[in-house]
MARVOLO-433226 format. One line per 10 residues: number of its first residue (from 1); their letters; for each residue x negated, y, z of N, C-alpha, C. Coordinates in steps of 0.05 Angstrom, whole numbers. Example, Ala and Ser with C-alpha at 12.3 -4.5 7.8 and 13.67 -1.06 7.14 Angstrom:
! residues 2
1) as) -264/-114/156/-246/-90/156/-264/-66/156  -257/-45/142/-273/-21/143/-258/1/157
END
This chain:
! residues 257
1) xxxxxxxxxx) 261/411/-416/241/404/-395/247/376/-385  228/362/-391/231/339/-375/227/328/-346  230/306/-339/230/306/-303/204/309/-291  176/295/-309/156/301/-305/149/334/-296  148/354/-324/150/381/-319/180/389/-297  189/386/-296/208/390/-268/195/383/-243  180/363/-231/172/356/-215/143/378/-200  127/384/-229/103/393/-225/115/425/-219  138/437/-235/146/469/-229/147/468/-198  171/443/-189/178/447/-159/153/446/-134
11) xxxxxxxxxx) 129/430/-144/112/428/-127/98/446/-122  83/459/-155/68/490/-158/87/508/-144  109/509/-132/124/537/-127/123/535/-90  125/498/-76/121/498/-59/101/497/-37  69/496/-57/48/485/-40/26/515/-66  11/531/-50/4/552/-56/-25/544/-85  -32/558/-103/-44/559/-117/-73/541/-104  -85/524/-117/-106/513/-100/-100/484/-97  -75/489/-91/-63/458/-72/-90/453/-48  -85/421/-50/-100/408/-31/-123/389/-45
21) xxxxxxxxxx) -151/405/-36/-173/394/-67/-191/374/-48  -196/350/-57/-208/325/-51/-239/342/-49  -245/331/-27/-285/344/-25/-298/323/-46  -327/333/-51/-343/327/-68/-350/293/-52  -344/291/-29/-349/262/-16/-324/240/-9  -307/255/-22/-285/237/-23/-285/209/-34  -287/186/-31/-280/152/-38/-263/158/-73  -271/139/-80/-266/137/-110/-232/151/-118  -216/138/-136/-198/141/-141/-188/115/-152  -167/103/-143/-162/71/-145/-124/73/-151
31) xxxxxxxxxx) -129/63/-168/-98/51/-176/-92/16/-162  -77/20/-138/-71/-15/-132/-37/-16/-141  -47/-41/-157/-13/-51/-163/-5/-82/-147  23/-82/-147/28/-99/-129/31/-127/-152  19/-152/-145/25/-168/-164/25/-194/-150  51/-213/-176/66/-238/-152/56/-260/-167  37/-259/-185/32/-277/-205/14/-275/-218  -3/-304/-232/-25/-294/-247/-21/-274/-271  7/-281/-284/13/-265/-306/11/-236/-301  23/-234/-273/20/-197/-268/-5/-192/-257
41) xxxxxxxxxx) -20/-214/-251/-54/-206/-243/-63/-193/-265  -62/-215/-294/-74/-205/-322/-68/-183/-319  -35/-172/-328/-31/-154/-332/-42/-119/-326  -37/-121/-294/-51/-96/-282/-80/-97/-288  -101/-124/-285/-130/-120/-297/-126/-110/-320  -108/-125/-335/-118/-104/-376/-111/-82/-378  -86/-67/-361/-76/-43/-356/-94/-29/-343  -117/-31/-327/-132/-17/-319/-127/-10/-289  -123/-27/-274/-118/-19/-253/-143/-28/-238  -148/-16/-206/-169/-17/-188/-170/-43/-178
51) xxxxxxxxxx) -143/-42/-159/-140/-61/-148/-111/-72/-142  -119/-99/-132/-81/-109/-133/-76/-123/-104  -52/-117/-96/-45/-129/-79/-28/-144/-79  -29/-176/-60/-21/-201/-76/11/-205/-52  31/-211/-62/47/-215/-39/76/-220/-63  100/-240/-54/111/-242/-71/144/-247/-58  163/-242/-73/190/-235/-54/196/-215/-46  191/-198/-73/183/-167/-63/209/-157/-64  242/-168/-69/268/-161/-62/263/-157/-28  252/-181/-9/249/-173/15/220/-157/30
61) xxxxxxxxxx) 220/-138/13/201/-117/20/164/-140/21  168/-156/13/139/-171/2/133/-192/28  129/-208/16/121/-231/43/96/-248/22  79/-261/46/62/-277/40/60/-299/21  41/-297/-4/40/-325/-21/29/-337/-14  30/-370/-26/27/-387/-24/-6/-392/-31  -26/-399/-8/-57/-405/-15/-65/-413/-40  -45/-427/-67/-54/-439/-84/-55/-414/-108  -24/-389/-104/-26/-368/-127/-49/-358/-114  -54/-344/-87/-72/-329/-87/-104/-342/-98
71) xxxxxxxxxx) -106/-373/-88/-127/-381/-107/-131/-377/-138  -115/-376/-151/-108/-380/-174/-107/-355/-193  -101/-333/-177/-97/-302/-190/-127/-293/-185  -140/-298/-159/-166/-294/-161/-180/-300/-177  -183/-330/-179/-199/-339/-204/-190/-330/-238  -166/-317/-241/-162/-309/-260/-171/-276/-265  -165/-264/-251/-160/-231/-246/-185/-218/-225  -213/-211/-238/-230/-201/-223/-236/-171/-205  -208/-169/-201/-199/-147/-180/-209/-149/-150  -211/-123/-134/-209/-126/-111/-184/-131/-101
81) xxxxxxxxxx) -183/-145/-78/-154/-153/-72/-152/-151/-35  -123/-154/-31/-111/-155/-13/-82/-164/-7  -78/-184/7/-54/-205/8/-45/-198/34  -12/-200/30/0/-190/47/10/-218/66  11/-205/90/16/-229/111/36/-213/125  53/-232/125/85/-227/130/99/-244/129  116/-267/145/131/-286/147/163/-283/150  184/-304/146/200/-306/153/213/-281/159  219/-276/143/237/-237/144/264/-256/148  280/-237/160/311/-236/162/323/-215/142
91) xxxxxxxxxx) 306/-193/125/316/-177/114/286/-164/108  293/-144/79/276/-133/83/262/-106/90  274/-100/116/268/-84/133/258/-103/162  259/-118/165/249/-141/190/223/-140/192  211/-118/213/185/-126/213/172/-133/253  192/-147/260/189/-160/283/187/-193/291  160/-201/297/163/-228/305/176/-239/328  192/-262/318/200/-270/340/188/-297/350  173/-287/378/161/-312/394/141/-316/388  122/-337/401/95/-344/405/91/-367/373
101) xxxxxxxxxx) 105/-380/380/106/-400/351/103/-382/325  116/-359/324/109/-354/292/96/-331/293  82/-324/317/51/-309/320/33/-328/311  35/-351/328/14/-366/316/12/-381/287  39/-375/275/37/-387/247/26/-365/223  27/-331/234/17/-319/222/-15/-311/223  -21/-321/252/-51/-331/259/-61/-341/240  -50/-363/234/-56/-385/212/-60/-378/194  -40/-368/177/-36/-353/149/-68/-334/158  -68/-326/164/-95/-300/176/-122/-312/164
111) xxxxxxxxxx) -134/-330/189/-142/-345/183/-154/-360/159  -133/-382/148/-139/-384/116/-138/-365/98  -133/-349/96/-140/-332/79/-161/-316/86  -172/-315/109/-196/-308/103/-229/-310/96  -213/-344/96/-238/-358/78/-239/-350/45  -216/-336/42/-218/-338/6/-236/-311/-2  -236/-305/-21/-254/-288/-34/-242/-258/-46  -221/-254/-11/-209/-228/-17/-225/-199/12  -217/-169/3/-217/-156/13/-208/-153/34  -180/-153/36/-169/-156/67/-137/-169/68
121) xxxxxxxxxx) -128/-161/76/-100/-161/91/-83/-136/85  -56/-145/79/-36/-121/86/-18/-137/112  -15/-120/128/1/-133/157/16/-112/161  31/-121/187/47/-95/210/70/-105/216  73/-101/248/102/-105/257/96/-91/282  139/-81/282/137/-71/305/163/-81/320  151/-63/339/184/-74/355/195/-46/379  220/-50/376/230/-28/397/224/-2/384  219/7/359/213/27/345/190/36/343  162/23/355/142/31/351/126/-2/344
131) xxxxxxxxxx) 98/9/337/81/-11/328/75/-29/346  79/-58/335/73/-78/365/34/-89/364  21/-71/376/0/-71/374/-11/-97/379  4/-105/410/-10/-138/418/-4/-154/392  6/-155/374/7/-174/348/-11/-173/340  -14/-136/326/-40/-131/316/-60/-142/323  -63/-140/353/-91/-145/362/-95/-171/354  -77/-189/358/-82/-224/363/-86/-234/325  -76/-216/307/-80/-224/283/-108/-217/270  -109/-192/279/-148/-184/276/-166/-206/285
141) xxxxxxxxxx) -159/-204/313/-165/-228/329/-179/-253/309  -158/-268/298/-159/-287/285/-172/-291/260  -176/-270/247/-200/-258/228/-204/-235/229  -229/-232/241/-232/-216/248/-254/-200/227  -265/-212/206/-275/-211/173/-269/-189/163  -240/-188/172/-222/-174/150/-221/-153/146  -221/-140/125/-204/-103/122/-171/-104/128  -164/-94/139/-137/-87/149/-123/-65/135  -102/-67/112/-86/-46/110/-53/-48/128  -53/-31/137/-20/-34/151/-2/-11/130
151) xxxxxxxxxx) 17/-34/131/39/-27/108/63/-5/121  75/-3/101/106/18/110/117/9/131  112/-11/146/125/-10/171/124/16/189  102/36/186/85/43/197/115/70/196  131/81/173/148/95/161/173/91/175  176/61/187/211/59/196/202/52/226  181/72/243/176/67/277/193/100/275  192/100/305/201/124/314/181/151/317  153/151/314/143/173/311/117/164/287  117/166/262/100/157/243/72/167/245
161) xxxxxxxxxx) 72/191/258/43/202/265/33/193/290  45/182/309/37/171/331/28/141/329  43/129/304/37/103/301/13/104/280  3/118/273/-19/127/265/-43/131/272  -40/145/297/-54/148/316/-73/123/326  -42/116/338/-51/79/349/-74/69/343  -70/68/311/-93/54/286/-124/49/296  -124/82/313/-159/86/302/-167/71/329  -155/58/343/-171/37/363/-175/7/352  -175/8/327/-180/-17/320/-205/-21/283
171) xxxxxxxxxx) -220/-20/294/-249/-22/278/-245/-33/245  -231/-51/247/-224/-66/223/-190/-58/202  -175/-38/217/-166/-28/197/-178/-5/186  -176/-4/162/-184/25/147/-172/36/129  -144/25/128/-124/37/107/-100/40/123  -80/60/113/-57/58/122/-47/63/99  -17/51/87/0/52/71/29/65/70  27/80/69/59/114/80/64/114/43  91/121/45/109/141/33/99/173/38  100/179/66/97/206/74/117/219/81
181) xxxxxxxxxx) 140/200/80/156/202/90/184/208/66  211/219/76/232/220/59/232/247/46  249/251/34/249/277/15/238/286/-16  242/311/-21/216/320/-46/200/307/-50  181/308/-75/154/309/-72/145/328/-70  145/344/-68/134/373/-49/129/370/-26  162/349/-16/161/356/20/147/334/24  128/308/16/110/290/21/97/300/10  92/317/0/57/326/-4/47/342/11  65/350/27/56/377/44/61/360/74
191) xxxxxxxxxx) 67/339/69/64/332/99/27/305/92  24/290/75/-3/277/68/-19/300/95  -30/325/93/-46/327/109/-50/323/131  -27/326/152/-13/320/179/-21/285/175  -13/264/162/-22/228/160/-48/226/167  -64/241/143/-93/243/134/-103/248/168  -88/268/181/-103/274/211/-99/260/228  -74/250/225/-66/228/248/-77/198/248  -83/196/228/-101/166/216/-133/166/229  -140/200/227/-171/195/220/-188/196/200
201) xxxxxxxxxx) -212/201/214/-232/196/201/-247/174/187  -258/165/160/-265/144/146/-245/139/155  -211/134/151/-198/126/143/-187/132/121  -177/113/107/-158/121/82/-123/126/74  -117/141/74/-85/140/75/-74/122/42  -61/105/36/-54/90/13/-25/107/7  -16/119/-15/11/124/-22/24/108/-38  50/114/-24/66/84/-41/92/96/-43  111/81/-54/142/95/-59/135/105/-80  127/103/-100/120/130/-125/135/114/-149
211) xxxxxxxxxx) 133/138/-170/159/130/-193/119/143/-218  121/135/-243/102/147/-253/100/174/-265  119/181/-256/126/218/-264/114/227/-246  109/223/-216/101/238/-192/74/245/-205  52/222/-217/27/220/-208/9/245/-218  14/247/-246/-7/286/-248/-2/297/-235  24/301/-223/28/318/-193/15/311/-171  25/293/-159/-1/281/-135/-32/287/-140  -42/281/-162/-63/290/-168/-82/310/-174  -55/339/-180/-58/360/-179/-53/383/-149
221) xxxxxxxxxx) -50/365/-135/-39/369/-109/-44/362/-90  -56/343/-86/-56/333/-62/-86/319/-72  -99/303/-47/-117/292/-49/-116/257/-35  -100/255/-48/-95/221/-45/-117/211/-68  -122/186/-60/-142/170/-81/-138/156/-83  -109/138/-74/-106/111/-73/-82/109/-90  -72/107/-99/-33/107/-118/-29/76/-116  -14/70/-91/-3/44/-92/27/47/-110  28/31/-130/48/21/-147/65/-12/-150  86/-6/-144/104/-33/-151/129/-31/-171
231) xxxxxxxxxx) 150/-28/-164/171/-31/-187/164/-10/-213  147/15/-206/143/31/-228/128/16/-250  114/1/-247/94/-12/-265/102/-41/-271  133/-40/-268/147/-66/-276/169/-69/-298  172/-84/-317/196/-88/-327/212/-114/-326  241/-108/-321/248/-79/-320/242/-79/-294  247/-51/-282/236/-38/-258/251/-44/-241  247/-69/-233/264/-81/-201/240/-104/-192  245/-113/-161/229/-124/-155/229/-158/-171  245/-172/-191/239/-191/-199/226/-183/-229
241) xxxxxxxxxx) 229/-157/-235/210/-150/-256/189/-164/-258  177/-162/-280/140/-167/-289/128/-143/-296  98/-138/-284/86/-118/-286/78/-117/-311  72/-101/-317/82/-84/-360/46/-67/-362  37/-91/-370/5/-78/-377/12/-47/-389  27/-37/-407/33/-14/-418/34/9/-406  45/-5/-369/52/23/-356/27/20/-336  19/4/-331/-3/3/-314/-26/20/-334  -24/16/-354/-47/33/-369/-39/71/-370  -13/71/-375/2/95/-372/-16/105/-340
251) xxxxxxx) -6/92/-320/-3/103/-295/-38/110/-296  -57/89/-305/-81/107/-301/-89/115/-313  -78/128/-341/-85/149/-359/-81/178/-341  -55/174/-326/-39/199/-309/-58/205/-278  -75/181/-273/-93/182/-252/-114/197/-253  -132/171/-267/-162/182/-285/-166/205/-304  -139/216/-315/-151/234/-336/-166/265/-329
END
């Protein structure tokens, strides 16, 4: 038995016959891969992926590229997209600004990029263990155009369903991006519904943290529609990897089939 079939026994035994079945009006089913380069733009397009999200320095949990790749992967790679805005990490778990100066430099970043010819934004910071909303607000603020996904920050506050909550006072996000937290995959699939409620309505929950063994399971199980992917769809599988058209095609053979 392999890890794949290991994975799917443990879930079928923890979450009852049925699982959790997507309604007939559920939003598509989208594979987004994370990519730092035009080469990994190609890649996840020929691999068949939905959509990509652009952000690069992904050793420090992903920070903002430079206006010229994101120009550049666009015009190459006719994906929907979304670029992550995130500055000056100290680490990558740092998701607190410090001071008015580099609010306003992520203003900026905001801003220009939302003249370009993308979907939205990945953002989020907090502080004192919960989400620092006045950021939020002032970066919407500043393009206010935008689709908003907020990233795993959302995973290392002190109540993840409450910082969830938060969300739905703000019009222009419509994704959130969770793990679902630590443990199994059983024990994040059985918590997805509890996100899914705390997020809202016409909202979308994004899963991320995933390895490509999880995904017929997730899909047999749960009703996610989004499979955010990064080191799984890279070789080799670390964040200075290159995304591997092979597994990106793998991962949505394991999606779509």
């Amino acid at each position: 038995m392999d890890r794949r079939d290991l994975l799917r026994g443990v879930v079928a035994a923890a979450i009852p016959a049925g699982g959790l079945c997507a309604g007939a009006d559920s939003p598509p089913l989208e594979l987004e891969v994370i990519v730092s380069s035009v080469e990994d733009a190609l890649a996840a397009y020929h691999g068949g992926a939905s959509r990509m999200a652009i952000e690069v320095q992904l050793d420090q949990g992903g920070l903002t590229p430079p206006l010229t790749l994101v120009k550049s992967i666009l015009r190459e790679a006719p994906l929907t997209a979304r670029v992550m805005l995130r500055l000056d990490v100290r680490s990558q778990l740092d998701f607190t600004l410090r001071g008015r100066q580099q609010l306003e430099e992520v203003k900026s970043h905001a801003r220009a990029l939302s003249r370009l010819s993308i979907d939205g934004l990945l953002t989020g910071y907090s502080r004192d263990g919960v989400l620092d909303l006045e950021t939020l607000s002032g970066i919407i603020d500043a393009a206010p155009v935008m689709h908003y996904t907020i990233h795993n920050v959302i995973e290392f506050t002190k109540d993840p369903l409450a910082a969830l909550r938060s969300l739905r006072d703000f019009q222009q996000i419509d994704r959130a991006m969770v793990t679902c937290g630590r443990g199994s995959l059983a024990e994040r699939i059985l918590r997805i519904p509890d996100y899914e409620a705390a997020l809202g309505p016409k909202r979308q929950i994004v899963l991320g943290g995933l390895g490509l063994d999880m995904l017929s399971t997730l899909r047999r199980h749960s009703n996610i529609r989004t499979f955010h992917l990064g080191t799984a769809v890279r070789t080799p599988q670390a964040a200075f990897g290159k995304v591997d058209r092979a597994k990106v095609q793998e991962a949505h053979n394991l999606i779509f089939s």
